[in-house]
N, C-alpha and C positions, 0 to 999 in steps of 0.2 A: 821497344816492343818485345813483348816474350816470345822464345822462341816453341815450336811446338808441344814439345815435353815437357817445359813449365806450363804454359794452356793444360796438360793432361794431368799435370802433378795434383792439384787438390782436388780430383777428382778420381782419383788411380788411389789417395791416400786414405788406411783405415785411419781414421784419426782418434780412435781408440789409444791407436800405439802412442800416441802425444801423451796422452794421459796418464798409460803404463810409465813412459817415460819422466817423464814429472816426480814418480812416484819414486823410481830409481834414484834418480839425481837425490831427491832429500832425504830419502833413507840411506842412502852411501851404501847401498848393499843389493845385492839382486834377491839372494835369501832373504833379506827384512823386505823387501819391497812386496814379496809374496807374502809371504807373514802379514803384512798390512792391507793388501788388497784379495787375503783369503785365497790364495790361487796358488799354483805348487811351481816348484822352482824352476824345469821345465818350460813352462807356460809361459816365464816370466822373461828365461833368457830368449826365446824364438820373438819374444814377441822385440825387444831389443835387435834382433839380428833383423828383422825382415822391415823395421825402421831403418837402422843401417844400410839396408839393399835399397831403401826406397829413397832417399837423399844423398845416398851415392858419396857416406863421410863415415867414418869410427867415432863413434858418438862416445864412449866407454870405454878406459883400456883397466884392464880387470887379471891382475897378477894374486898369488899367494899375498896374503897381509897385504895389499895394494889397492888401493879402489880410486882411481881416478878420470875425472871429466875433461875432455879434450877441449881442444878452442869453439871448433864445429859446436859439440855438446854443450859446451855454456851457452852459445849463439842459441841456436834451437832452445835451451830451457827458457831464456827470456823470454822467446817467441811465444812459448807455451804458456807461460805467466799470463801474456795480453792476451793469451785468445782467451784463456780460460776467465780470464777477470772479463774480460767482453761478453761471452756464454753467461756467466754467474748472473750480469745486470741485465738479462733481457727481461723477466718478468717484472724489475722495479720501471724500466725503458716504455716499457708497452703500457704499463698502468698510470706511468705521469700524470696524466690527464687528472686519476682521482685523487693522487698523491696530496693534494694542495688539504683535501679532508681525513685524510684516513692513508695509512700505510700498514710496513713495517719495518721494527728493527731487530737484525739479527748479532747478540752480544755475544762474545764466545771471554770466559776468565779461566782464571787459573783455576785451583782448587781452595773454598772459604777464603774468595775476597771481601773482607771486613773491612767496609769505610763508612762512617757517618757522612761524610761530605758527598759522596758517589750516591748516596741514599736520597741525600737532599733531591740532589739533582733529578733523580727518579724521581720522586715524589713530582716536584715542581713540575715535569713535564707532563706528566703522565694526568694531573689536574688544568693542567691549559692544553693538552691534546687526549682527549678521550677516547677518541676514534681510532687513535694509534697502537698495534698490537705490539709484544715484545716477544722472543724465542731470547732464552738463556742459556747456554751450554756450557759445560765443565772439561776442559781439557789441560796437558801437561803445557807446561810456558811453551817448548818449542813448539807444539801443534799449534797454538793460541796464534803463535807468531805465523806459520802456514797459513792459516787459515784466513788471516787478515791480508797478507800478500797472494793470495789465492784468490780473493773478492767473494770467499764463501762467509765474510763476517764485515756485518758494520764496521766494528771496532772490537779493539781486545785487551786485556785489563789482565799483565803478566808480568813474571819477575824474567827481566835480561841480563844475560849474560855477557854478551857483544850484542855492539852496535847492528841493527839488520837491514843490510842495504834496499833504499828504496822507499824506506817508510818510516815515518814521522813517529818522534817518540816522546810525550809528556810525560814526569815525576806525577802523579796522581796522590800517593802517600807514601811514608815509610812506617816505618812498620821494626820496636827490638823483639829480639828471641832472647830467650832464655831456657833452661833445662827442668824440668819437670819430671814427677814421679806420680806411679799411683796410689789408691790406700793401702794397697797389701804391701808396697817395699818398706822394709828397715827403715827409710830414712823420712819416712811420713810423717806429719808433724815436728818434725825436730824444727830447729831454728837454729842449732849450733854446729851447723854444716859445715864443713871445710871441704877443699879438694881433693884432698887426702883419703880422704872416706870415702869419695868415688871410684878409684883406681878401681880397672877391673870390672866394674859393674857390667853387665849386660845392657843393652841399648836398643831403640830401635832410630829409624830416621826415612827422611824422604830420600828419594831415587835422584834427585839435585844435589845434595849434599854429596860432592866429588869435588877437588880439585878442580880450580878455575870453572867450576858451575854456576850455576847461578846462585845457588846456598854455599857458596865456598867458605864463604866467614861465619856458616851456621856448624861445619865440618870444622875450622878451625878452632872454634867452641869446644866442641866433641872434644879433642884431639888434647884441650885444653885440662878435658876434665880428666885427660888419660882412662876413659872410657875402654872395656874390652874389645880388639881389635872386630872388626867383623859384624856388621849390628844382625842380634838377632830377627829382626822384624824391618819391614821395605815395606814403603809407598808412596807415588805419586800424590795422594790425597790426604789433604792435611787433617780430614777428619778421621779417616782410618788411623793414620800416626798416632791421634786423640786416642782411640778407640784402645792401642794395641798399649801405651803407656797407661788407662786406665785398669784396663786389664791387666795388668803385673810383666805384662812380657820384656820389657827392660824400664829406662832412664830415655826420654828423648827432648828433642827443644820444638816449641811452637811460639808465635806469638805473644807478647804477654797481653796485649788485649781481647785477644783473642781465647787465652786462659784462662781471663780473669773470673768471669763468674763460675767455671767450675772449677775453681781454687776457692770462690767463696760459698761453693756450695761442696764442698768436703770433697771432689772427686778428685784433683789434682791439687801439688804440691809443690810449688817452685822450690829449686835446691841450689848450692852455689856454681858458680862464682853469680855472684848479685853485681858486681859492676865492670867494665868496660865489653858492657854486651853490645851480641854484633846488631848493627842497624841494615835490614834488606828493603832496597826501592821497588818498590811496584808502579810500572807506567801504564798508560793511556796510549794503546797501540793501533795508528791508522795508515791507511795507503791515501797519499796524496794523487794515485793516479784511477781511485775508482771513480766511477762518475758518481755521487752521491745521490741520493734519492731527496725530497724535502722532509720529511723528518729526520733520516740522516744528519742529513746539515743542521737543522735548531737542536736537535741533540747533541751534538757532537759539540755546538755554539754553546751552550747551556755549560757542557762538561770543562771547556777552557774559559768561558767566565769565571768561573768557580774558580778555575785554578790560579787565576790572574788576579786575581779578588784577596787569595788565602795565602796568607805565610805560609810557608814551607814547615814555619815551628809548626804551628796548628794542625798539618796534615801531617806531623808526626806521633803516632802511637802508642805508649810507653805503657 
């Protein structure tokens, strides 16, 4: 039997502060938490302490260069996981009824996920269920991965780093890089590239491309080509990276099928090294603990058919 002040606790609690707190925990920062939810630092640490005061634990111990989650604090974020994935599926909860005709699904990917086989799949559904809406969003791998353990996304279609506890993770395709220029560099059109002739060069690259990242093998490319330390140009988005390599601003690596037509329409120029390019997995990222809606499910059914169906060659992209 609860005693009286658990009786008054969910109703004594802002539960706002669950939410701030969420935010905490996966930014590793009280500064970046605010920065994320737009609110000033201040705001961000009270609203942490008056959490604190109200579950009667240190949720957070927060030294110079130190950011760490207590036992209490793990406990409570799980907490905050189920409710939040609980809140996320009320509106699919409540509409069940029409779900069997008509939904929606909400897809969150990374940045220019290029798959023919993901295409099929759309396709095919999208001509046996009409009625069915889709919402498409572009976020960085880890948000993609939030967002799905959050129950704010059907599913999510990202490149991982580590394994994310909790949630189920399909090979969808893979996907080599290689290094690319645009028509204003020196080395456009050549064909008798060496690596040699790279040293130096300006660069640009994505914000993954770090050490043990999820583009680690695309950094050790770079590192390969003895690239100038420092890349001139940064971004999440792999079409900006496009954008800034066409533009002359350095040397950087995308996709080769993903370059291919504008290499065959004169805008890019792959350069060396031409072989033991790094290969990145892109998965099919779901929570086995949302309740899934009925489109949901033949979607998602649809999407591991496919996968179950297709060699792993075949979903590689060269």
């Amino acid at each position: 039997m609860l005693r009286p002040y658990e009786q008054r606790f969910p109703w004594n609690l802002d539960w706002n502060l669950l939410r701030t707190f969420m935010v905490i925990v996966e930014q590793r920062s009280v500064t970046r938490a605010a920065n994320f939810l737009g609110l000033k630092q201040p705001t961000i640490s009270s609203a942490l302490r008056r959490l604190e005061e109200a579950v009667g634990h240190q949720l957070v111990i927060r030294k110079p260069n130190e950011f760490l989650v207590t036992p209490s604090g793990k406990m409570l974020y799980d907490q905050c996981l189920s409710v939040f994935g609980t809140v996320a599926k009320l509106p699919s909860i409540l509409n069940a009824e029409e779900e069997a005709l008509n939904g929606h699904i909400n897809l969150t990917l990374a940045s220019h996920v290029v798959s023919p086989h993901f295409d099929t799949v759309l396709h095919d559904f999208g001509a046996r269920h009409p009625r069915v809406t889709f919402s498409i969003s572009i976020a960085e791998s880890a948000e993609v991965v939030n967002r799905v353990r959050q129950s704010r996304a059907s599913l999510g279609i990202c490149l991982i780093d580590r394994r994310p506890a909790g949630l189920d993770l399909e090979l969808l395709f893979r996907e080599s890089f290689g290094l690319f220029c645009g028509p204003a560099h020196r080395l456009f059109g050549r064909r008798d590239i060496r690596l040699v002739d790279l040293e130096g060069e300006p660069s640009v690259s994505f914000q993954t491309e770090t050490e043990g990242g999820p583009l680690d093998a695309v950094a050790r490319l770079r590192a390969r080509a003895h690239l100038a330390p420092g890349p001139r140009g940064i971004s999440s988005n792999l079409t900006e990276v496009r954008r800034m390599i066409v533009s002359g601003l350095g040397i950087g690596a995308l996709p080769l099928h993903v370059a291919k037509r504008d290499v065959e329409e004169g805008r890019l120029w792959q350069i060396a090294p031409y072989s033991n390019l790094p290969s990145i997995d892109i998965y099919l990222v779901t929570n086995p603990k949302r309740q899934a809606t009925a489109p949901e499910t033949e979607f998602l059914s649809l999407c591991r058919e496919m996968i179950s169906r297709t060699p792993i060659e075949e979903r590689t992209y060269l």
